[in-house]
Residue, then its C-alpha position, 0 to 999 in steps of 0.5 A: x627311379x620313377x615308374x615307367x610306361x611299357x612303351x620304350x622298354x617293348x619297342x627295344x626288346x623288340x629290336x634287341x630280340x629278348x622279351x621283357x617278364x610281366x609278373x604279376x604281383x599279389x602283395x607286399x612280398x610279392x612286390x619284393x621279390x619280382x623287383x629285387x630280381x629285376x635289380x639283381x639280374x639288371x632287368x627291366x621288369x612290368x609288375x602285372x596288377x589284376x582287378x583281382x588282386x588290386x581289390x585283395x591289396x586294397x585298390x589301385x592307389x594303395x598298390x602303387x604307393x607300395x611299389x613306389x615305396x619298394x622302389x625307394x627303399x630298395x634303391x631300384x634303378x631298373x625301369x619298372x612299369x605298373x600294368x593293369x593285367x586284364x582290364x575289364x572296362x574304360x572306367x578300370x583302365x582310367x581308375x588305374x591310370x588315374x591312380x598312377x599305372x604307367x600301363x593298362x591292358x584293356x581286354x574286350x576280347x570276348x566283344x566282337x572286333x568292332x566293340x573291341x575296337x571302339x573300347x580300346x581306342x577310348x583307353x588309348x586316347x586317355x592313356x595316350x594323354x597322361x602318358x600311359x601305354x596300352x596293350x589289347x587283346x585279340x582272341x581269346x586266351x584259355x584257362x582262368x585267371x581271377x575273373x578272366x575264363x575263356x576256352x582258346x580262340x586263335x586271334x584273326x590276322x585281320x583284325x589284328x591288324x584293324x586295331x592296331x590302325x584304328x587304335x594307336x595302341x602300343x603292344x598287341x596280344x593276340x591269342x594264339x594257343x596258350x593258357x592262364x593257369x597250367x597246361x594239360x599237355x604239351x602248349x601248341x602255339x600258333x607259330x606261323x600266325x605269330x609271324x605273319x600277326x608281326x610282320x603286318x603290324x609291327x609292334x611288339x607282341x604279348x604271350x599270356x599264359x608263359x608258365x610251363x611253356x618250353x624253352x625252345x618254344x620261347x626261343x621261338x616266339x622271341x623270335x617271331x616278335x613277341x617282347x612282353x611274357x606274362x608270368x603268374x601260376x610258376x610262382x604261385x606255385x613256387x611260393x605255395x610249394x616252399x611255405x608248405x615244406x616250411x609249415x610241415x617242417x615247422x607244425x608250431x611255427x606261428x610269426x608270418x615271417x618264418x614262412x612268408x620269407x622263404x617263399x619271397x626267396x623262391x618266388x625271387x628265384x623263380x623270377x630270375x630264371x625266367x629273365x634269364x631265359x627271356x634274354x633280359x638280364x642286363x638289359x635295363 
């Protein structure tokens, strides 16, 4: 099956009141897990790529043939969307698309809204023209995740809705108390302004940062519009936590593969508990 944009598999989460998993993917085996997950669980999935990890793999191109590649081999039927995670700049966003995502967030968060605004229109008119959707964000999300460091800064109703009017973009992620990397602490999500960002935009909504967020309080933002959930650090460390016991286990091992394939299965795992938990198995 051909990649796809996220554009139809949001706008049906939406309606259907589940939210579609973005995991972000870091190499080969990475790659295999997620999308043998989304096979097994009968899932549409988003493979979140960012700058980051597209340098570590050897470029936008060389990451999407190896997707398309799995896709093949792996026999998958499932909708998969290829997503730049965290876009630093229009000429990313085209360098991926022009590589062959089929999706792209531009994040100009840190730029006042009307810089913003501008950034992301330029992205939406090149991506809208190659097919391509477009997620923004508003606000800023705390924590780090590769290049991306910021403190939480909530996202202002009104300039949530100035970018998705002026923009056309197709997905909005507006930052409202969570975080990349693990929590101190209890998450304190913005309920009340996640309903009302919902209700004056219409569009299915992000949540960043979805490691260790309870699952009552992912209930609730399904709830309230949110139909895209991004997902990293849980299986880093699912993957880091199962080649450590296996090294400790096995001091002599040496062949990649004896460590590396345990932590694919729990990474594997860990993936089909959160679609599972999202409401998105059996939805493909």
């Amino acid at each position: 099956m051909p990649l796809v944009s996220m554009t139809d598999m949001l706008n049906k989460a939406l309606e259907g009141k589940y939210a579609v998993g973005q995991f972000n993917i870091n190499n080969l085996e990475w790659t295999q897990a997620v999308l043998g997950a989304a096979q097994e669980e009968q899932s549409p999935v988003i493979l979140g790529v960012s700058e980051g990890a597209a340098r570590h793999m050897g470029g936008f191109y060389t990451v999407v043939k190896m997707v398309e590649g799995l896709v093949h081999d792996m026999k998958v039927t499932v909708p998969v969307a290829i997503h730049l995670d965290h876009g630093s700049s229009i000429e990313k966003c085209k360098e991926a698309i022009d590589a062959g995502f089929t999706s792209v967030m531009i994040d100009d968060s840190h730029s006042p809204i009307d810089t913003n605004i501008e950034t992301t229109k330029a992205v939406v008119e090149y991506a809208h023209s190659k097919g391509v959707s477009v997620e923004a964000e508003v606000g800023t999300v705390g924590g780090q995740e590769d290049d991306v460091i910021g403190d939480v800064m909530y996202a202002k109703l009104d300039d949530c809705v100035r970018i998705v009017k002026e923009t056309g973009i197709d997905t909005l992620a507006p930052a409202l108390g969570s975080v990349h990397g693990p929590y101190k602490g209890e998450p304190n999500l913005g309920f009340t302004e996640m309903e009302e960002i919902r209700n004056a935009t219409d569009l299915p909504l992000v949540l960043h940062g979805g490691t260790g967020i309870p699952t009552h309080d992912i209930e609730k933002a399904i709830s309230l519009g949110t139909s895209k959930i991004n997902v990293n650090t849980e299986n880093q460390i699912s993957f880091a936590k199962v080649v450590r016991e296996v090294l400790a286990e096995k001091p002599e091992a040496y062949d990649p593969r004896v460590f590396i394939a345990p932590g694919r299965e729990a990474i594997k795992q860990t993936v089909i508990g959160k679609m599972r938990e999202f409401g998105s198995s059996n939805k493909a």
